[in-house]
Each structure stands twice: as structure tokens, then as C-alpha cells.
N, C-alpha and C positions, 0 to 999 in steps of 0.2 A: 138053342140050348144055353142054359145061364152059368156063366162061371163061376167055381166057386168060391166062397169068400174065406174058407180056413186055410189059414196056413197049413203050409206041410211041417212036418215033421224038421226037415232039413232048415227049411226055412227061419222053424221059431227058433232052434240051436244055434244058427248063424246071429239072426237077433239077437242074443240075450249074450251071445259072445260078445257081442261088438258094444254091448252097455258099458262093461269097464273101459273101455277104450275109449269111448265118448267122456268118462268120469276123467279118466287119466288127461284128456285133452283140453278139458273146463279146468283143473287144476292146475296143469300147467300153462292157460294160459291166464289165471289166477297171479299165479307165483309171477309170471314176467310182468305183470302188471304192478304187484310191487315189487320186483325190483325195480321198472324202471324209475317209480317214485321214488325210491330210493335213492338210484344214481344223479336224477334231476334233485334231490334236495343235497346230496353231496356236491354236487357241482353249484348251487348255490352258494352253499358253506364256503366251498372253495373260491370262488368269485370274488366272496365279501372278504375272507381273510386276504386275498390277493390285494386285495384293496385300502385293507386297512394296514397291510405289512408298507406300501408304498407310501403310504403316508407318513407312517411310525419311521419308518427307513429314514426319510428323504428329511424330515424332520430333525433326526438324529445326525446327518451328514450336515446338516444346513442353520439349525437353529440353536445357537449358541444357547447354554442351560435346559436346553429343553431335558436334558436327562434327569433335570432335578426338578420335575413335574410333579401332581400327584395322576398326572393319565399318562406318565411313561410307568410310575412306578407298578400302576395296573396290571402291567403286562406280565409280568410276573404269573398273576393268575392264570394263563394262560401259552405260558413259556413250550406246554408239549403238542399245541396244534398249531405251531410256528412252521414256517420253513427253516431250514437246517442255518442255513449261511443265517437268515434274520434273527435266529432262537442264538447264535455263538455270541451274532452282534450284540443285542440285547445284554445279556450273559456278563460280557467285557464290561459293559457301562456299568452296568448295576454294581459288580465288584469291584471297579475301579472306584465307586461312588462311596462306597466304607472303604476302603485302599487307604483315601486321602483324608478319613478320620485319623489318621497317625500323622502325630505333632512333628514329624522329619519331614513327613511330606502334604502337608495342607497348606493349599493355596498356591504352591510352588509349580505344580507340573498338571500338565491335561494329556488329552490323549491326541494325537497325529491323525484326524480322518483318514487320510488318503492311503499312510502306512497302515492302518486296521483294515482299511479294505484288500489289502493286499496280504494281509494275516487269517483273512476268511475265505480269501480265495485261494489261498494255497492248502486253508484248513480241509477244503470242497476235496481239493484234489487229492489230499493225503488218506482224507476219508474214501475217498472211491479205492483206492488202492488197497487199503487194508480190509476193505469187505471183499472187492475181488480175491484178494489173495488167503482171505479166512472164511468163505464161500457163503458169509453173514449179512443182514441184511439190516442188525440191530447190534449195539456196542455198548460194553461197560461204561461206566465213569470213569476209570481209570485210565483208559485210554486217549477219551478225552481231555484227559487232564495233560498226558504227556504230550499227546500231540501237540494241544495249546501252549504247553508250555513251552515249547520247541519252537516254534514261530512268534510266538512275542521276545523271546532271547534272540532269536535270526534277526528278527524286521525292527525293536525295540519302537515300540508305539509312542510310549510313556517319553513326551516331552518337555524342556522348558516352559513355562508361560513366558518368561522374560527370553531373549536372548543375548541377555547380559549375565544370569544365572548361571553357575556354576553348577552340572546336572551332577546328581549324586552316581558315583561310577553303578553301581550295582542297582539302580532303581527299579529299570526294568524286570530283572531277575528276580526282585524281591516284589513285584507285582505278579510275576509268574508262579510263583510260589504260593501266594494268598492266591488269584485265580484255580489253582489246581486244587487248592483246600477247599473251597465254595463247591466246585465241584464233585468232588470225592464225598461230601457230605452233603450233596443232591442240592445245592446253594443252601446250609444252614436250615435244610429244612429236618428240623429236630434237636436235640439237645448235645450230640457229636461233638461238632465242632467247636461251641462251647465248652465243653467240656475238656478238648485237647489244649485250645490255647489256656487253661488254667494249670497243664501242666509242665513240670520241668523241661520235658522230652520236647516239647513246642520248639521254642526259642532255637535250641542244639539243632531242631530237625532243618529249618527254615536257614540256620547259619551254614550247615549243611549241604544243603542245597544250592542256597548262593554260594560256595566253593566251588560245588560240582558243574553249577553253571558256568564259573570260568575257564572251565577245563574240557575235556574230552568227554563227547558223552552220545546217543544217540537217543531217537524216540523211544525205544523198544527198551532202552535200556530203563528209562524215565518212567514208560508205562508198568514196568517192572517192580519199579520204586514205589508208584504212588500205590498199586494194586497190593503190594506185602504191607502197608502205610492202614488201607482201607481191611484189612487182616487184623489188625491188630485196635483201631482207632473207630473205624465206621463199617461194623459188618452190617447192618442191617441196609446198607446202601452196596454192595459190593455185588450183590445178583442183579440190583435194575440195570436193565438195558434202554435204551434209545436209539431213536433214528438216528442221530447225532445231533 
């Protein structure tokens, strides 16, 4: 007797079930397929910027004027796919590099490597703590700004070239001050900051601040400062956030 070849009833119902589930199953394994190209072209990315931060880095610890390049000042373009600690470092050189267009201070003072790295790694640490403790994973500029301002007044980077030089007592503090402003106005990107040092309130704000520098004062209270500062001077920079 010859079996027969139609399905049953039961049979084609079970079939035609299990179609979307084969569709569902080629789509997802569709989707992993790009993701994993995805993941392997991010970890390429990441590889080459590992690569090119250790360069830029070690260059910058090592090679006397390298910061007054035209392939350090590049970097710039590329300041927000940095690492934290190398995007601060960066950051410091470039604004110390106008700092010392002022006729008080050109030519007279450079920056401390070993103290600035000791300004980045405590910046690391201060950062880990106020995201733990404001359950964030991204940060205002204004914060930045105090933080950094806190740690170059602590560790003062800003030194002699000569060590015959008499250092200007406040130098640091008035490097901190101009650092916090580059930041607050996303570093000059826009017409902001510009536009504040043309006014009155500048100079007052900056004297200000080097008072407050010599005195009592904490980060919080600084990120206070600079954040009612970006209220009133650079809103359009006051909602971006960063990794830091």
C-alpha cells in the first residue's frame, strides 16, 4: 500500500507556523551580523585612536614645542573622540598656547609636565566621583571648568622658564581663570567669549576670581560660579554635556 504524499491538515498548520520563526531567525541572525561589524569597526577606530593618543601624548610630555605644531593644533578637530585624561591634556596646552599671548606673560613661563600630569590624574579622580555621586555619566562645562580650576590653583603647573625669574604670585590663578573661560565657551567655539572679553564685566570678573583664588573656596562652590557666569555670558554652551 503506498503512503500518502498530502499533508495533513495538522501538519500544513504546524508548517506555516513555524515560517515566521524561520523569518524571525534569518533576521536575527541578519542583525548580529551587523552588529558584529559594527563592533569590529568600533574597535578598530578604537585601536587607531589608542594609537594615535600615545603618540600625541608622549610627544607632548617629551618634545619640547611640539604644542606649537600645525599637527598638534589638528587636534582640536577632534577633541570629542579623545580619551578623557588626553582630551583635558590637550585642552591645557592649547589654552595655555593664547595664555601666553599676554605681554605679562610671553616668553616667561611654560608648563610643569610632571605637575600637569598629576592635574589630570586627580582631574580622573574627581571626575569619577561626581558622576558616581550625580548618578551621570556625562557633565556640563561648567563643571569642568571648576574642577580644573581647582587643580591647577592646588598643583600650580604654570612655571618659570628661568630659575632666576621672579614668578608673578598669581599666575597660575590667572591661567585658571582663562582656562575655565575657553571652556565655558566650548574653547571659543563661537562668538561668546569674544564678545565678553570686550566687556567691562571681563577684567572685574577675572580680578575677582584671582581674589577668590586666594582665599577660601571649594569646587562646588567654583562650579557654582562659572555655571551662573555661563547664564548670563554663554547660554548657548550651558546644556552641552561631555564625557569629560
Amino acid at each position: 500500500m503506498t503512503a500518502s504524499r498530502t499533508m495533513s491538515p495538522e501538519m500544513s498548520s504546524l508548517m506555516r507556523s513555524l515560517l515566521p520563526k524561520n523569518e524571525q531567525v534569518t533576521n536575527c541572525r541578519d542583525n548580529l551580523a551587523r552588529f558584529s561589524a559594527e563592533l569590529d569597526r568600533a574597535r578598530k577606530r578604537l585601536e587607531h585612536l589608542e594609537k594615535k593618543e600615545r603618540y600625541f601624548l608622549g610627544n607632548l610630555l617629551h618634545t619640547p614645542g611640539f604644542e606649537k605644531g600645525k599637527e598638534f593644533k589638528s587636534l582640536q578637530l577632534h577633541l570629542p573622540d579623545l580619551a578623557v585624561d588626553f582630551k583635558r591634556t590637550v585642552v591645557v596646552y592649547l589654552t595655555f598656547g593664547e595664555f601666553l599671548k599676554r605681554k605679562d606673560v610671553n616668553g616667561k613661563y611654560t608648563l610643569d609636565k610632571n605637575i600637569l600630569s598629576k592635574v589630570i590624574e586627580r582631574y580622573i579622580d574627581d571626575l569619577t566621583i561626581i558622576k558616581k555621586r550625580q548618578d551621570c555619566q556625562r557633565i556640563q562645562l561648567p563643571k569642568i571648568a571648576g574642577l580644573m580650576t581647582n587643580l591647577i590653583v592646588k598643583y600650580r603647573p604654570v612655571v618659570p622658564k628661568s630659575i632666576n625669574d621672579n614668578p608673578h604670585p598669581n599666575v597660575n590663578e590667572a591661567f585658571a581663570v582663562y582656562h575655565a573661560l575657553c571652556i565655558c565657551s566650548d574653547f571659543s567655539n563661537g562668538n561668546e567669549l569674544e564678545a565678553f572679553y570686550k566687556t567691562d564685566q571681563h577684567d572685574e570678573f577675572v580680578e575677582n576670581m584671582v581674589y577668590l583664588l586666594n582665599r577660601n573656596y571649594t569646587p562646588e562652590s567654583l562650579i557654582m560660579i562659572y555655571r551662573t557666569l555661563c547664564l548670563s555670558h554663554f547660554r548657548s554652551f550651558l546644556g552641552k554635556q561631555v564625557d569629560g
